[in-house]
N, C-alpha and C positions, 0 to 999 in steps of 0.2 A: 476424722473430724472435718479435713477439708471437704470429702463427699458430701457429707451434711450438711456444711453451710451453704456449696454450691446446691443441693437437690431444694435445699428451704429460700432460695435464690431465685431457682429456676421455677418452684411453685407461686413466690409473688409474683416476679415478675409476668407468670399465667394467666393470673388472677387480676392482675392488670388491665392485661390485653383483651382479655374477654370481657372485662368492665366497660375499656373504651368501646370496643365491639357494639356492646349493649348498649351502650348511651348512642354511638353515633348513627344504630340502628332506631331508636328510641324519636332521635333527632332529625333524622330522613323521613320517619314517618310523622312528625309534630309538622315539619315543613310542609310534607305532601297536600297531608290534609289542611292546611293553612292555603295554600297554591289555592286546595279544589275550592276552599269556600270563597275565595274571591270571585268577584264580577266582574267580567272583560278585562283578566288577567294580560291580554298583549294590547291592550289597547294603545298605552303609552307609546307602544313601538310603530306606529300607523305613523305616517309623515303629513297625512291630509284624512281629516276629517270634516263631513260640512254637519250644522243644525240648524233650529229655528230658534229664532229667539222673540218671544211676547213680551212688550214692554208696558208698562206707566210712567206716566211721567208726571212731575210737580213741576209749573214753568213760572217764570219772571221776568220781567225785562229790569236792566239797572240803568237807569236815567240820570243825563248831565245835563241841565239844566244850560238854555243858552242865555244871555247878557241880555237880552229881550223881555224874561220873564223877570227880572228887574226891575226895568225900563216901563211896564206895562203892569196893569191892574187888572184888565181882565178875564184873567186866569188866576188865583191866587192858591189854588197847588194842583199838581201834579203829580199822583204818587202813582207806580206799580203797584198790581193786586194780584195773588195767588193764582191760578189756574190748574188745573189737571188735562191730562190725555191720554191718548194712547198710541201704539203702533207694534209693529211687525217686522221681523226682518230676517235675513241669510245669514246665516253663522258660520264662517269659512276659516280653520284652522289647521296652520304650516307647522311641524316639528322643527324645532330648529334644536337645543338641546334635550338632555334630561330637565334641567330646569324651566329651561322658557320655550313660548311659542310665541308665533307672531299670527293674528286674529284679522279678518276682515269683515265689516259687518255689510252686506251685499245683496240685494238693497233693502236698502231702510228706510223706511215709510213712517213718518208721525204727523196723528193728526191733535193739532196744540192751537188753543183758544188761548190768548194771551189780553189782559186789558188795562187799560190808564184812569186812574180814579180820578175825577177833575172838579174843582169848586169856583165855582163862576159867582164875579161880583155881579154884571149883567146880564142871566138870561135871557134868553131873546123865547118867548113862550110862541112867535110865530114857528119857528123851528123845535119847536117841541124839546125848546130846551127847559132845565131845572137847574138849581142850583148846586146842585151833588149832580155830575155828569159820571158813566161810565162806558167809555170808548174801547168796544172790544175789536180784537186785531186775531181774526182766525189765518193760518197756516195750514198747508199742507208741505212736509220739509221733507222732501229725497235727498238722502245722507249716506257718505260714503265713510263710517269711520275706521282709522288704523290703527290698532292697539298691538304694545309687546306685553305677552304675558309670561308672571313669574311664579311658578308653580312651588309648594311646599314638597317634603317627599308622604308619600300616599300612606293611611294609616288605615288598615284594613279598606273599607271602599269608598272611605273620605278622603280628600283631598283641600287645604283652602289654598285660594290663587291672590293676587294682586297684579294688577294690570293701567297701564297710561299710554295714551297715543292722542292722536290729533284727527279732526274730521273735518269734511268739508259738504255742504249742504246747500241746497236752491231750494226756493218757495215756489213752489208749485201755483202760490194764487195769489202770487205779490200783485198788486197794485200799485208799484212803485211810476208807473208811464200814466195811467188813470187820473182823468177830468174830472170837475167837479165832484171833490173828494171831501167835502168839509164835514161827512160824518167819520172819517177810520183815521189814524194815521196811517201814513204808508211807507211800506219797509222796501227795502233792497233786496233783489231775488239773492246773489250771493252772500255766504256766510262761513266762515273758519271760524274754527276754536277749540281747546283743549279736554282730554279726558282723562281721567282718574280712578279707582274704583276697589271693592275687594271683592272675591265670591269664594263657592265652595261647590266642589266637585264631591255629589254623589253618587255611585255606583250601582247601576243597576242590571237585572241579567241581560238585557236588551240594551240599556241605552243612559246617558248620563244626564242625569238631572240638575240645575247649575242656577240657583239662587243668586242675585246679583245686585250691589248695589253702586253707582256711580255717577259722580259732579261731573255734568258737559259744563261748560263757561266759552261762550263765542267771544274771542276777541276784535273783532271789526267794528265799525260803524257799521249797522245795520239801516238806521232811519233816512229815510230822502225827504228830508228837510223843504218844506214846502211855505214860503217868505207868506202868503195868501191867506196861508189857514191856521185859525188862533189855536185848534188844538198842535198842532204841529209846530209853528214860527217861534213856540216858547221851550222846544225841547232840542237841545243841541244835539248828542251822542245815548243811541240808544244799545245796547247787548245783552245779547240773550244767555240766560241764568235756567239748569236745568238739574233739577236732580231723577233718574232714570231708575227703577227698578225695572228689572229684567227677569224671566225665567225661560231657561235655556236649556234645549232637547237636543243632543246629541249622538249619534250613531257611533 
């Protein structure tokens, strides 16, 4: 009887073993072929990867109004108007964990038309002025921005990220020293400010493709405040408001 219970023993516990056998054979090859179907399976493990990045942009300036446009009638508003742009730039990416990387964007070129809506009580029609004025302010901004990114973990050859750092920027065609200015206002070649943003990493057999959306917000006084010129003497603090699509080509 004991030989029996041991032979019917030793037959389960067989039957077992060749079960897990078959599953963990079953499972090696679920994995494998999962491995092959991904795209640029070691890429994560690279410490530096550079791309390009193409941008648009939606621009604004946010105006503080100075103690003058009070004081004074002949300017009776001043708003910020919408703008669009565009630009280019170096995508330069450090491994730093599994989760994060730290991002340089090198260099960054945007070219941004930005403008002031203005309603005049006295047009001056020698100066071709109207009573609906609008004062556009073109840029050309070389930007150096620094972002840490926080990577999700990868789900087949998606990926979504979230990222924030700070940038710092010169106007390439400020007129901020520039005479006889009374049609533009004019800005400050320097500019800092904050960024934000979320994307998504797709995976391709070449190269990663990276949809992108993110809030620039310049903290500084940008405007050089000019006592002389009525579009100008009535605006105290000006900062630039940026919202940035991006699509991003990665190696």
């Amino acid at each position: 009887m004991h030989n029996i219970l041991r032979n019917k023993t030793y037959r389960k516990v067989s039957i077992i073993l060749l079960f897990l056998l078959g599953m963990s054979g079953v499972y090696s090859s679920a994995f494998a072929q999962l491995r092959e179907s991904l795209n640029m399976p070691d890429n994560d493990d690279k410490w530096y990867h550079i791309g390009i990045v193409i941008m648009g942009t939606s621009n604004r300036f946010q105006i503080s109004q100075h103690e003058r446009f009070l004081q004074y009638d002949s300017v009776l508003v001043s708003n910020p108007n919408n703008s669009f742009g565009f630009g280019i730039g170096g995508m330069h990416t450090f491994r730093i964990s599994n989760r994060f990387e730290a991002r340089v964007v090198f260099p960054q070129l945007l070219f941004v038309n930005k403008s002031i809506n203005y309603h005049l009580k006295y047009p001056d029609p020698g100066k071709e002025e109207t009573s609906v004025m609008n004062q556009n302010v073109e840029s050309i901004l070389l930007g150096i921005p620094v972002q840490l990114k926080l990577k999700s973990d990868r789900i087949g050859n998606f990926r979504v990220y979230m990222m924030g750092g700070f940038k710092v920027e010169t106007d390439l065609s400020s007129k901020a020293n520039a005479r006889n200015a009374e049609n533009f206002v004019k800005l400050k070649k320097m500019d800092f400010g904050i960024e934000a943003g979320i994307g998504f990493n797709f995976y391709n057999k070449m190269f990663i493709f990276s949809p992108e959306i993110k809030i620039s917000n310049g903290i500084g006084n940008v405007h050089s405040r000019d006592e002389s010129l009525k579009y100008s003497n009535v605006i105290d603090r000006i900062q630039s408001r940026q919202i940035i699509f991006s699509v991003i080509f990665e190696g």
